[in-house]
N, C-alpha and C positions, 0 to 999 in steps of 0.2 A: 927110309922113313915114308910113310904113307902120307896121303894128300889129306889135308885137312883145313875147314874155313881159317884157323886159327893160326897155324905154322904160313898160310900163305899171308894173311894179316903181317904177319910179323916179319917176313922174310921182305914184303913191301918197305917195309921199314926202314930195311937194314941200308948201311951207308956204302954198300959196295954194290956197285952196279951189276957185277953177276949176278948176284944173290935178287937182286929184282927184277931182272928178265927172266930168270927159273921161275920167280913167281908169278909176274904175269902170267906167264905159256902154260903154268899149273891151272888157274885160272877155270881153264877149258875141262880139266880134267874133274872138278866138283857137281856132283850130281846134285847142289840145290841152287838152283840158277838166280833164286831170288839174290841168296849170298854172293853169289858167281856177278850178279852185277851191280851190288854196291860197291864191290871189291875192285872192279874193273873200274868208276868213276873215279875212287881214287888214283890208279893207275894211268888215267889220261890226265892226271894233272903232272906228273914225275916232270921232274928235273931234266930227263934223257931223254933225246927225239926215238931213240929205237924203244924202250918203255912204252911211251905215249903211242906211238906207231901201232905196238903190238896191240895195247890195250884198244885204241880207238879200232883196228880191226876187226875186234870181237863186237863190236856195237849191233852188228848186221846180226849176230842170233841171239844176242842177251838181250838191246832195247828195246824189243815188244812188250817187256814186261813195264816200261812206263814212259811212252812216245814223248812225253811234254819233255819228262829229264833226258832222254836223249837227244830230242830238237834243242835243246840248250846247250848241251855239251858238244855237240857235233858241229855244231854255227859258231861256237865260239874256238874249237880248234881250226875249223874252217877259214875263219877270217882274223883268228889272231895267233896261230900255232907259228913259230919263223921257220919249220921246215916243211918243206914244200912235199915231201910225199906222205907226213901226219895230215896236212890238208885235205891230198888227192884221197886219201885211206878216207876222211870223214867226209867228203863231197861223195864215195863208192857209197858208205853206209846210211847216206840220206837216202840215197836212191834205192837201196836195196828195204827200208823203211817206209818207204814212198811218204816221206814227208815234205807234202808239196808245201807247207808253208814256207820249205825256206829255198821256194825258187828263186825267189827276188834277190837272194844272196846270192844264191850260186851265178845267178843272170849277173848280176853288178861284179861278181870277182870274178868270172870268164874273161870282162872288157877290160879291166884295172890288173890282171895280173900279167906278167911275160913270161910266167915260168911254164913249158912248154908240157910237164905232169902234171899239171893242175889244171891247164884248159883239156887237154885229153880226158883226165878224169869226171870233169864236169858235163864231157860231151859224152862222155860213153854214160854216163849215172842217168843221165834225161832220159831215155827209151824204158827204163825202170821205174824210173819214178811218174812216168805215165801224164804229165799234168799238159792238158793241149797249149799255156801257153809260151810251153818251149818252142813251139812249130820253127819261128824266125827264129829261134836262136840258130836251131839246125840248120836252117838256110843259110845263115850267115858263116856256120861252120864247113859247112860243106867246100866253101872257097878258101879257107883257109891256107896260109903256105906251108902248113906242117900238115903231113900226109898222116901220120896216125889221128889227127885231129878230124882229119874230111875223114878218114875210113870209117871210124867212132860215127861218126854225121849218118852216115847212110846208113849203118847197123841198127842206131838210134831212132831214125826216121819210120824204118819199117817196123819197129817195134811201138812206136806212137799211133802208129796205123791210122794214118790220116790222111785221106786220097790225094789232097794236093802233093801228096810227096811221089807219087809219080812219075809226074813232070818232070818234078826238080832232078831225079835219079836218072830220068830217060840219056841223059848226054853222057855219065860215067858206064851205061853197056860198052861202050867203045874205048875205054880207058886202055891206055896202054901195059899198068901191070894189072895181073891174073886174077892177084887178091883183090882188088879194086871193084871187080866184075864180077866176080864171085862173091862180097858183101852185097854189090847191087842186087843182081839174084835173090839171093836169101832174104835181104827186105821188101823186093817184090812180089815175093812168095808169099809174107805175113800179112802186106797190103792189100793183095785180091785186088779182083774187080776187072775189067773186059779191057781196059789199057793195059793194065799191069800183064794180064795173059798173053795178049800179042808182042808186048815185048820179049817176056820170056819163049815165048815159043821158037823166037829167030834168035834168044840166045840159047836155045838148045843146041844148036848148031855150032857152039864157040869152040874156038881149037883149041881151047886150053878144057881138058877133060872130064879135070874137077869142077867148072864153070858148067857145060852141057849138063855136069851130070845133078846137081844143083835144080837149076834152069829145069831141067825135067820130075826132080823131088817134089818140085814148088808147085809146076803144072798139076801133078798127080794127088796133089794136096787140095788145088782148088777143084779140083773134078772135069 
């Protein structure tokens, strides 16, 4: 059966939960994107977290077509969805949206949540979503006691490209694991600027290989 706005309408419908995750995933496959994201709003409302999951995924290439109704829908799975990776999924899709009005959310449920995908997803979303007054939050991420949260922090910071993040990055070149040091790297390569090059320079020298080699992309980036 061929994919059609109509059979996927319908199949939304249906009361068996197979039959509305084929529909969702169809979703994608509709060449008229306007339909493709009316269809997708009722899908972040379903009954089923893997539904809403799926649906609320697709936001990042359907909601351009109307920022206000995706800032609605995303904020409100965000801060009232009860499973935590339909949250992290709509915290990705702000960011990839850059719809910095709803930093102030995301800022307030980074500090109120515990669920350890949700503050990740919030810290990795910031570096995309571009808005300068994440700076402190990344500061405050950075010390976190969950290490995919600090790694997130300093991927984020160099993509903010804000010079004070320099500094803050300069004490993780010495980080004990690789990956650690090699995010630092890569966000001191996006930062520039005459601190940032002398640090990289003495991490070209790091014995972990992927690190040097990194460390000297970023040099040859900034000239």
């Amino acid at each position: 059966m061929s994919v059609t706005p109509e059979t996927v309408k319908q199949m939304l419908k249906s009361e068996d939960l197979g039959e509305r995750l084929r529909a969702v995933n169809q979703i994608r496959e509709l060449e008229d994107t306007v339909v493709a994201f009316e269809l997708v709003q009722s899908a972040v409302q379903d009954t089923n977290a893997r539904v809403r999951y799926s649906a609320v995924s697709q936001m990042d290439t359907l909601g351009g077509q109307n920022l206000q109704v995706s800032l609605d829908l995303l904020l409100d799975r965000l801060k009232n969805d009860p499973e935590p990776d339909v949250q992290a999924a709509a915290a990705d899709c702000i960011g990839a949206l850059k719809l910095t009005e709803a930093y102030t959310d995301l800022e307030q449920l980074y500090h109120s949540t515990s669920e350890w995908l949700i503050k990740f997803s919030i810290v990795a979303t910031l570096g995309e979503l571009g808005d300068p007054r994440s700076f402190d939050l990344l500061k405050e991420a950075l010390n976190s006691d969950i290490d995919l949260v600090k790694t997130a922090a300093i991927s984020s910071l160099g993509d903010l490209k804000d010079a004070r993040a320099v500094e803050l990055l300069a004490p993780h070149v010495s980080n004990a694991d690789w990956q650690v040091r090699y995010r630092t790297a890569q966000a001191l390569g996006k930062l520039g600027g005459t601190q940032a090059q002398s640090i990289l320079e003495k991490m070209a020298n790091d014995e972990a290989e992927a690190v040097a080699q990194e460390a000297k992309t970023a040099l040859e980036q900034m000239g």
